[in-house]
N, C-alpha and C positions, 0 to 999 in steps of 0.2 A: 580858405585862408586860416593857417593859425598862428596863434600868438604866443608865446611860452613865458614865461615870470622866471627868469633863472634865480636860486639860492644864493643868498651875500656870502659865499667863505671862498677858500683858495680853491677847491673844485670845480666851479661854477664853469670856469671857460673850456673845461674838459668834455663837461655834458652839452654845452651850449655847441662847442666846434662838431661834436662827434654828431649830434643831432640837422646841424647845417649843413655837415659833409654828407650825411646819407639820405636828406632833403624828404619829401612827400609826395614825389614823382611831377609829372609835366603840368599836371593838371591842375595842382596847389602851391597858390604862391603862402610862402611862409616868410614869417614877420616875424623877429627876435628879439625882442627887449628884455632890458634889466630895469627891474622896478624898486627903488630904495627900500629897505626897511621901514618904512616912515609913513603914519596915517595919513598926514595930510597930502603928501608927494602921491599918495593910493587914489585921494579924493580927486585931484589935481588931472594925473596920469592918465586913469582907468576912461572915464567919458572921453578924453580927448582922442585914445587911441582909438576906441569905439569910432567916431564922430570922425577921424581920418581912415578910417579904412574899409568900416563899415565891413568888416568880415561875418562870413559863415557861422564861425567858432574862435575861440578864444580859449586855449589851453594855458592855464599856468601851472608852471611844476615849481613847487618849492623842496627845501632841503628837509627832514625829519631826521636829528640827530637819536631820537630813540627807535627810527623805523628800521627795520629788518627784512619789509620785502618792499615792492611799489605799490601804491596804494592812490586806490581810486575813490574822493573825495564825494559824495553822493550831493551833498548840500553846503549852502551855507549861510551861517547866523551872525544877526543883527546885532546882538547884547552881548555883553559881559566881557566887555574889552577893559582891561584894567592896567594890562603891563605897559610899561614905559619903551620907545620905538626907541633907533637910533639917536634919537634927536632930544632924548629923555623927554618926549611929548606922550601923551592920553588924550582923548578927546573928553573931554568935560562929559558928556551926554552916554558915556561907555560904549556908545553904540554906532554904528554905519551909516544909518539910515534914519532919521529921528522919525518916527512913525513908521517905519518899515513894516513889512512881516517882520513876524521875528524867526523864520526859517522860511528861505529860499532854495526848492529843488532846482538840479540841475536838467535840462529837458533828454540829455542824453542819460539813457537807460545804461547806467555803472552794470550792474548786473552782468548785460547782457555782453559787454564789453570784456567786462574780466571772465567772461568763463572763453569768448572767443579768442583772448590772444594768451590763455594759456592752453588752450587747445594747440597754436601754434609751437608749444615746448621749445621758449626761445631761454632757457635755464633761469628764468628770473621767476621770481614767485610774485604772482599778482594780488590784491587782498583789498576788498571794499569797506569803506569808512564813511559815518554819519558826523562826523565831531574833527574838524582839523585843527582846533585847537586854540580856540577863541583868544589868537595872535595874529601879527598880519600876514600868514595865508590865508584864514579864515575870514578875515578885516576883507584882504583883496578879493578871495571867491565870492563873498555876498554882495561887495561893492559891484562886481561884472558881472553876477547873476541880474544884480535889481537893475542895474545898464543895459543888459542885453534880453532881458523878458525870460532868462532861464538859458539862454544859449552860449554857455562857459562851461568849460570841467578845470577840475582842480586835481592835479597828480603829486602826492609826494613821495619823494625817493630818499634814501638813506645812502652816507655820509660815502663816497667814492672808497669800496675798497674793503666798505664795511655791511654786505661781502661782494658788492658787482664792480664790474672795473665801470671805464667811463665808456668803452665798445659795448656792453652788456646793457647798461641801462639807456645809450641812446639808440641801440635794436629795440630796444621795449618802447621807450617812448615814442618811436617810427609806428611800431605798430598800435599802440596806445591809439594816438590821433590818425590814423589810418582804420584803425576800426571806430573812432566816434565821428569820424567824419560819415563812415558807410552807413551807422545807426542811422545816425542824422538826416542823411540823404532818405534812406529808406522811409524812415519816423513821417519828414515829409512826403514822398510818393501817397504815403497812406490817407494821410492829409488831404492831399489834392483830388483823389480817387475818393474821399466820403464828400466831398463837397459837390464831387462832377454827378451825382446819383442822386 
């Protein structure tokens, strides 16, 4: 099961349809939501959809109007939320989590992700990131890290056009969560096999 965070601008329903029309095959049901710009809507949202669906994984893609390739978000952090959301809100405390970590890895290995779907040569350039920008994608990734115990990724993608259409970036996305799902699966196999020895 995965869950995607689509970007708030006039793109959004481009990548969100093109990503639903070419689906994750029979065997994963996928879940689509759009999540506000808004801290507290993140607070609000994030557990509940957890706590309704109880998924495997939890991808969310936001928009990165300075990114230039697709980018695989490796973590995310607790502090230094300062900017004003939608709703000209901040949370008093700057942070997500009031005692958090203050960095939450994601349990799917980015790495190993990005070097296998551009093996695939789907023309999108893939590119791994520690920092997604202590705004609400970074707000949301640490909020669904510390919810899911590390079992969320976070993708950002750059602005429709500039330079992937919206067929380009939702084959990348396909494959994105098509390979963290396989990590995943596999990650656990390993898991299970040190425990049965």
């Amino acid at each position: 099961m995965a869950n995607c965070k689509l970007p708030q601008n006039t793109d959004r329903a481009g990548r969100r349809q093109e990503l639903e029309k070419l689906g994750l095959g029979d065997d994963v049901d996928l879940y689509v939501y759009e999540i506000p710009v808004e801290y507290q809507a993140v607070q609000r949202l994030i557990p509940a959809l957890w706590k309704k669906h109880s998924p495997q994984l939890v991808v969310h893609v936001g928009l990165s109007g300075m990114a230039t390739t697709v980018t695989l978000e490796k973590c995310g952090h607790n502090v230094g939320y300062r900017g004003l959301d939608n709703c000209r809100f901040c949370p008093g405390s700057h942070c997500c989590v009031e005692g958090g970590p203050e960095c939450i890895d994601s349990v799917i290995d980015m790495d190993q992700v990005c070097k296998r779907v551009s093996d695939l040569d789907l023309e999108v350039l893939v590119t791994i990131s520690k920092d997604a920008g202590r705004y609400l994608c970074d707000f949301t990734y640490y909020t669904s890290l510390y919810q899911s115990h590390g079992r969320s990724a976070f993708v950002h993608v750059p602005p429709l056009g500039k330079p992937y259409s919206a067929e380009q970036l939702g084959r990348a996305l396909q494959a994105i969560i098509e390979e963290m799902l396989n990590v995943l699966e596999h990650s656990e196999s390993d898991i299970n096999c040190d425990h049965e020895h």
